[in-house]
Steps between C-alpha positions, in 0.01 A plus 500: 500500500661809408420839674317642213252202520333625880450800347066527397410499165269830414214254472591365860459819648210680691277729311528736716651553867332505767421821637573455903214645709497795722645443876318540780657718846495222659717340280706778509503458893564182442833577294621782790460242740726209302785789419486548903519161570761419223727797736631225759785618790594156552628539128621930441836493578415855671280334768754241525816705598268696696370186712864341476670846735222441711572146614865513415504586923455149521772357284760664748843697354356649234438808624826677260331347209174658605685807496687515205174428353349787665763708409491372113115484374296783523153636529498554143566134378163384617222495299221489765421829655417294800822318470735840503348560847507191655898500368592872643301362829778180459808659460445806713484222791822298355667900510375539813642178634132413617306146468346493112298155602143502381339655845790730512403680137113453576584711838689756268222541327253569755704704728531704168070515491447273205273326659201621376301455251672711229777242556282181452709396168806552604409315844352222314873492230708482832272237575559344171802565530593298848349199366657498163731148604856650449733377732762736641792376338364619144536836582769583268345281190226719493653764532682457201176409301364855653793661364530304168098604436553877583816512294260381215229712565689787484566488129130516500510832659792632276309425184270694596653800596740420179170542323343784690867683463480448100129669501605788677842561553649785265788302340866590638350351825416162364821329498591606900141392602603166342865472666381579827242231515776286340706576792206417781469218307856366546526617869159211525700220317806607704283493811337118422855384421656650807176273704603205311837506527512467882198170467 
């Protein structure tokens, strides 16, 4: 059978194709809720370095990994808005030579008033969060996944720009608007490599 041969004759074919019928809301509910549900912590590597800090108390000496960690990924390489707080909550405590254990960053954020009910979702991530499954010890692989995404997603925010710049720009500007996000660019890759290089 060659490939040509699967391929429907003209007389094989429908007539016409079928026209699929309007969707209901609640279908459209329906789709919301299986994008939410596809978002699992147990599997973003965000959630996961997040949950790994906050049990790595229990692993015992790995406390200067925690902190070169800390002192390594920032606010800006998570995604999740939700995520970026629970991390500055993290590492403030690491700074601060504090506990970071899961009761120690929910008290953080209450003594800080986010316990109400303007803070429900980002109560209910830490939550999340906690009970992701990373163990301690994994701190530093996730980390470099964190990293290793943010690195990537920030070409996504220089094309942009690139292409904003090209719109409106006037011209002798271009080429310097282009080398300095080159440069930002290289100081991330240097910045991964530097992480990996001491794995």
């Amino acid at each position: 059978m060659t490939p040509l041969s699967a391929v429907p004759s003209p007389a094989d074919e429908p007539a016409r194709i079928p026209v699929r019928g309007l969707v209901s809301v609640d279908d459209d509910v329906a789709a919301v809720d299986d994008w939410s549900a596809a978002h699992r912590p147990a599997t973003d590597p965000e959630a996961l370095l997040l949950c790994a800090l906050m049990w790595s108390a229990h692993t015992g000496g790995v406390s200067t990994e925690d902190q070169r960690i800390t002192a390594t990924v920032t606010a800006d390489d998570f995604d999740g808005v939700a995520y970026r707080r629970i991390f500055v909550v993290i590492a403030g405590l690491v700074a601060a030579g504090e506990p970071y254990d899961p009761a120690s960053v929910t008290a953080a954020f209450m003594r800080s008033g986010s316990s109400g009910a303007k803070d429900a979702p980002l109560l209910r991530s830490l939550n999340e969060v906690i009970t992701a499954g990373a163990d301690g010890f994994t701190a530093v692989h996730y980390a470099d996944i964190v990293l290793s995404q943010a690195y990537r997603r920030s070409y996504r925010t220089v094309a942009a720009s690139i292409v904003q710049a090209a719109e409106e720009l006037p011209e002798e500007y271009l080429f310097d608007h282009l080398v300095e996000y080159g440069r930002a660019q290289r100081a991330l890759w240097n910045r991964l490599n530097a992480f990996r290089g001491r794995q």
